[in-house]
SEFI-142890 format. One line per field, with one value per residue (C-alpha): residue number from 1; x, y, z. Coordinates in Angstrom, 1 decimal, decimal comma. Each point is the difference from the previous one (the first is absolute). Example, Ala and Ser with C-alpha at 12.3 -4.5 7.8 and 13.67 -1.06 7.14 Angstrom:
2
num	c(1:2)
x	c(12,3:1,4)
y	c(-4,5:3,4)
z	c(7,8:-0,7)
***
This chain:
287
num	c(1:2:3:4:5:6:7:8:9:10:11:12:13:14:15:16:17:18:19:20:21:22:23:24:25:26:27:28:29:30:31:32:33:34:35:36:37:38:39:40:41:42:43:44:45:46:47:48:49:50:51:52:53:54:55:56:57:58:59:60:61:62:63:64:65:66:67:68:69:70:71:72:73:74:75:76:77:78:79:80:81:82:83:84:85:86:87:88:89:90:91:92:93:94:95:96:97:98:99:100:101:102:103:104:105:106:107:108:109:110:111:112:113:114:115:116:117:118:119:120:121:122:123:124:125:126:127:128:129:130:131:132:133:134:135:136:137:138:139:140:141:142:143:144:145:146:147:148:149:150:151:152:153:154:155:156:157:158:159:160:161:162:163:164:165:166:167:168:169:170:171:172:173:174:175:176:177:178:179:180:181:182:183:184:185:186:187:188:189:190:191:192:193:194:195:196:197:198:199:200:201:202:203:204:205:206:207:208:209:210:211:212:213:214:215:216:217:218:219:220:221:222:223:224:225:226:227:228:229:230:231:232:233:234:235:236:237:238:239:240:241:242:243:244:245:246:247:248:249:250:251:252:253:254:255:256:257:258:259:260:261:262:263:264:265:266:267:268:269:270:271:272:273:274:275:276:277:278:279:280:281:282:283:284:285:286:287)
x	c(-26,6:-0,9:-4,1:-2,0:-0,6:-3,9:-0,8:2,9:-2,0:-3,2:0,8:1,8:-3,4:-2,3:2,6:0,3:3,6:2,4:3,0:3,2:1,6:3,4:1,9:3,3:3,1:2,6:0,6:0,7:-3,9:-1,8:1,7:-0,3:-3,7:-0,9:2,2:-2,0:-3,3:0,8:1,0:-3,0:-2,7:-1,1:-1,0:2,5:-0,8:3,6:-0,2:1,6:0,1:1,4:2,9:0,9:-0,7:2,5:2,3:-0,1:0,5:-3,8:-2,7:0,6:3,1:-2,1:-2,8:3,1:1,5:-3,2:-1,1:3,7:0,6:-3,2:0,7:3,2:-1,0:-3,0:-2,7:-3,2:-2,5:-1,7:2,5:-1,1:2,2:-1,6:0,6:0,0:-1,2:0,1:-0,5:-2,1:3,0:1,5:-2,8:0,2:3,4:-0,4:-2,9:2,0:3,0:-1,7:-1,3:-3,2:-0,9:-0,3:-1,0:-0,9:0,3:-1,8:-1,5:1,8:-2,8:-3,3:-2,1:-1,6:3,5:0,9:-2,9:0,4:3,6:-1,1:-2,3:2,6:2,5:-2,4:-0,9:3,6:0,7:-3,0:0,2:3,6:-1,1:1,8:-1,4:-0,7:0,7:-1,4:0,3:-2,6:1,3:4,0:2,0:2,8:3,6:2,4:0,5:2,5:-0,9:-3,8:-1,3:-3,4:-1,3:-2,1:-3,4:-2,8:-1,9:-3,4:-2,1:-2,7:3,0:1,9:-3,2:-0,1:3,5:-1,1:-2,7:2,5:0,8:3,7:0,7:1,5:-0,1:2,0:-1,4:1,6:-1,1:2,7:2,9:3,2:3,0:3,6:0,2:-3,0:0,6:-0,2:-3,5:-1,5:-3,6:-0,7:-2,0:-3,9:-2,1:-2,7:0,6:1,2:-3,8:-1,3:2,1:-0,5:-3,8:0,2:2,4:-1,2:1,7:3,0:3,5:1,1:3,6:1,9:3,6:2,4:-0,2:3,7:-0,5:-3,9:-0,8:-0,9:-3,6:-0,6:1,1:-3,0:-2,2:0,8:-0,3:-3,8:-0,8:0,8:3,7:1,4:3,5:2,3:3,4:2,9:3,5:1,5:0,1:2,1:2,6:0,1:0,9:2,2:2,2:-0,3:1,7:2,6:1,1:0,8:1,9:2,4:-0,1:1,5:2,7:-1,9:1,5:3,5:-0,2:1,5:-2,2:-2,8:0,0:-1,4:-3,9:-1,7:1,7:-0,2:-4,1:-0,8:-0,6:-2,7:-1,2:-0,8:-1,6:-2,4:-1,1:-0,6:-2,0:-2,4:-0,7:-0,7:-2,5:-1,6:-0,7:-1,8:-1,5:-1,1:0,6:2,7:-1,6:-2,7:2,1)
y	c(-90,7:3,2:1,0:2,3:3,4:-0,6:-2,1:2,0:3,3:-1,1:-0,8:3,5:1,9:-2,0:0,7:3,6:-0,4:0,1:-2,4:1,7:-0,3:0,7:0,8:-2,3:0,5:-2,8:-3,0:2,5:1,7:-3,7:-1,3:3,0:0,3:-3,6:-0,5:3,1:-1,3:-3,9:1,5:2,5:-2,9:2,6:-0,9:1,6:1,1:0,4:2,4:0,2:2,5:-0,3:1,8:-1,7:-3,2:0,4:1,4:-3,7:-1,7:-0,6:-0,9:-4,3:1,3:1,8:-2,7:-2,4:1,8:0,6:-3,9:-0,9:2,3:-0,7:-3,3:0,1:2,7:-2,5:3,2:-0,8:2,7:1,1:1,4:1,6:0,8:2,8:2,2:3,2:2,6:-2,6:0,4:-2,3:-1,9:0,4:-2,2:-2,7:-0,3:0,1:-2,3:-2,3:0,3:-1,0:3,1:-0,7:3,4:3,0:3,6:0,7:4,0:1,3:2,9:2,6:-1,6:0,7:-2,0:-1,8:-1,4:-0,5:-2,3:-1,6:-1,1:-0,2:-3,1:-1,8:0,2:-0,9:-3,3:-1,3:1,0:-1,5:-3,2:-0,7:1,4:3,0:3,6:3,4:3,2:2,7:3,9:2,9:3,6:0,2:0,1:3,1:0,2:-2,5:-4,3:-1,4:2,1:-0,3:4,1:0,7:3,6:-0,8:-0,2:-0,7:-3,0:0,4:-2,0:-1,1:-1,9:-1,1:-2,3:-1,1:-1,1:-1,6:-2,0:-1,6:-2,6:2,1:-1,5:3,8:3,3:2,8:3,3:3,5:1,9:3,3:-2,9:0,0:-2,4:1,6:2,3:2,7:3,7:2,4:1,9:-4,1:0,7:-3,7:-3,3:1,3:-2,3:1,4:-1,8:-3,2:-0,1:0,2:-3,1:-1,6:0,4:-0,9:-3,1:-2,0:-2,6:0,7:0,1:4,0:0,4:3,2:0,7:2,1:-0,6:1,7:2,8:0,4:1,0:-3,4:1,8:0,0:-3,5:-1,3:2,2:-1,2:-4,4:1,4:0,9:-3,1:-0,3:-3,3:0,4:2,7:0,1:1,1:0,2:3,6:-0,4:-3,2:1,9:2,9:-2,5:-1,8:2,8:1,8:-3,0:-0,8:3,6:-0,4:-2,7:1,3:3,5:-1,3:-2,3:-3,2:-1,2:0,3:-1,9:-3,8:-0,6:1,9:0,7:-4,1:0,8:-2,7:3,2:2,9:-0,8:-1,2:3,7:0,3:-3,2:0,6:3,5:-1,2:-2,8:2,5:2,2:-3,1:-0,6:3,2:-0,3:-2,9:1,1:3,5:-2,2:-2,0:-3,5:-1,6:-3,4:0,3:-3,1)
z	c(-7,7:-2,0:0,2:-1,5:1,8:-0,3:4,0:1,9:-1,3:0,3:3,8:0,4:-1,2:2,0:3,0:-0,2:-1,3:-2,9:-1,2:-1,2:-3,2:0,2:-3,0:-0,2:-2,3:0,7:2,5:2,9:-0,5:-0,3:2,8:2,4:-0,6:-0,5:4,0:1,2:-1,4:2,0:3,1:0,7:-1,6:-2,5:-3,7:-2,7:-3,4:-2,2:-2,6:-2,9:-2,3:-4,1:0,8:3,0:-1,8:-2,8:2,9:1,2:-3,4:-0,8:1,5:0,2:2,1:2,6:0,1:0,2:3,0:1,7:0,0:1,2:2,9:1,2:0,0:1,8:2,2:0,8:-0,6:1,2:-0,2:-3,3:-2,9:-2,7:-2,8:-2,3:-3,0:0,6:-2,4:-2,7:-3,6:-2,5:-0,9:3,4:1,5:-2,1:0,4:3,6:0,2:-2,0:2,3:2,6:2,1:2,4:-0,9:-2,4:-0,5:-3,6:0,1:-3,3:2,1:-2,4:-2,7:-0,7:2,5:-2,8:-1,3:3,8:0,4:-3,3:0,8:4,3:-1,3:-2,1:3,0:2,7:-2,3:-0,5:3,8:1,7:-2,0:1,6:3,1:0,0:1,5:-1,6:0,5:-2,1:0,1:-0,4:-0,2:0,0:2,7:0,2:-0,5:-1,3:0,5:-2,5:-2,8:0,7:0,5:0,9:0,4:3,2:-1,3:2,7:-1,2:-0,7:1,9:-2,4:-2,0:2,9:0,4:-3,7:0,3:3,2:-1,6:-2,3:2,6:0,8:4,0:1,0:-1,5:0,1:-0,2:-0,3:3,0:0,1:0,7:-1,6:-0,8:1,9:2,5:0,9:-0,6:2,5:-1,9:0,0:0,6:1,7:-1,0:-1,1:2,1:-1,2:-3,5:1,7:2,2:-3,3:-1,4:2,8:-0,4:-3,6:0,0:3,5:1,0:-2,9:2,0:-0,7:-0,1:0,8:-2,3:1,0:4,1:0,6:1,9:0,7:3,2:2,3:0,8:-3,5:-0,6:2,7:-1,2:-3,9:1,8:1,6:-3,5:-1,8:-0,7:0,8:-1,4:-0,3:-1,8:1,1:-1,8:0,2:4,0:-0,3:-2,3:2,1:3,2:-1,7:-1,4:2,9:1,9:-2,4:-0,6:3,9:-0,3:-2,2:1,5:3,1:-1,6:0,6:-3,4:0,6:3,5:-0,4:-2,8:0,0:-3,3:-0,6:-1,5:2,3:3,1:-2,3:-0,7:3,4:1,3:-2,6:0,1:3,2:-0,3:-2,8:2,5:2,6:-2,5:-0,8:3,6:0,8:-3,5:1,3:3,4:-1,5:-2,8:2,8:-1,5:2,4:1,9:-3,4:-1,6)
***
């Protein structure tokens, strides 16, 4: 069964480690990151952004999906299944479609405004025992529409947001959504000691995790972050695999052009990219 992202991410920061929440888009991304996920004992948070959601037909579909394969697939560590980037509206829905977790991103408001509608989220969701995410300063680049200008979160309201009652925050620390630019100046750890300072205990999550350097991922899990998305990575790997395929003729053999023999390449690369996630995240055996 589904859980809230609250216990696995509570364990992760007491452990010195962080979950991943892998980004999924159709059958073949839930069922190459839920198999990865049972096979290395790791705890898995699903993400799913608005985009990605309507993508799927809505978001009783996805919950729909999620509950059956892991059922047949007979999934037994922790699963999450969590909005991503979600609006007002977009939570509800999701809440009411039965997600175990959502991000309520109103960081592109006034902070008054974002705790205002923070505390009206965090009653509906923690009275069905659902988790919370919540965002201070905006992350960069582009997720389904969602654009934030990178702001670095300022620390003093990272911990307001914190006191809410949120179970994980994430703050803008110089990270960004897509792929990093050659001029990137890197994570600011200096901010993120501060937020960890400020916040405690309060599961920090990092956005954007495609493409930051692995010595700046541990460094960001000593600091406080506890779970790290990652979706852009999984795309790459995937395309990268299929555009192989069909580059050396794959498809035209017998009948390679079937979708369960066409996908497989992919499939399989975006379950090699988790692994190799989980083992820098340091969460495999964690389940």
């Amino acid at each position: 069964m589904l859980v809230s992202a609250t216990e696995m991410l509570q364990k992760a920061k007491a452990g010195k480690y962080a979950v991943g929440q892998f980004n999924i888009n159709n059958l073949e991304w839930t069922k190459a990151v839920l198999l990865t996920a049972e096979e290395n004992r790791s705890p898995v948070i699903l993400g799913v952004s608005e985009g990605a959601g309507k993508y799927m037909t809505g978001f009783k579909t996805v919950a729909a999906m999620v509950r059956a394969m892991m059922e047949e697939l007979n999934i037994t560590v922790p699963v999450a299944l969590h909005l991503d980037h979600g609006s007002y509206e977009g939570a509800y829905r999701a809440m009411e479609a039965g997600f175990s977790s959502v991000m309520f991103d109103v960081s592109h408001y006034p902070i008054d405004e974002n705790i205002e509608k923070t505390k009206e989220i965090i009653a509906k969701a923690h009275a069905e025992g659902i988790s919370v995410e919540a965002e201070v300063g905006a992350i960069g680049g582009e997720e389904d529409g969602v654009v934030g200008n990178g702001e670095v979160a300022d620390p003093d309201e990272c911990k307001m947001i914190a006191d809410l009652g949120v179970d994980m925050l994430a703050a803008g620390i110089g990270n960004i959504h897509g792929k990093y630019p050659a001029n990137w100046a890197g994570l600011n750890f200096d901010v993120l000691a501060k937020i960890q300072e400020k916040t405690g205990t309060m599961p920090l999550v990092l956005h954007g995790g495609t493409g930051i350097p692995a010595e700046m991922i541990q460094e960001a899990i000593s600091l406080g972050v506890s779970k790290i998305n990652v979706n852009t990575e999984c795309q790459l790997s995937f395309a990268e695999a299929t555009r192989k395929y069909i580059e050396a003729g794959k498809d035209l053999e017998g009948k390679g052009f079937d979708p369960r023999k066409l996908l497989a390449p992919g499939f399989e690369a975006i379950k090699a990219t988790v692994k190799e996630k989980m083992e820098l995240f340091g969460s495999i055996n964690k389940a």
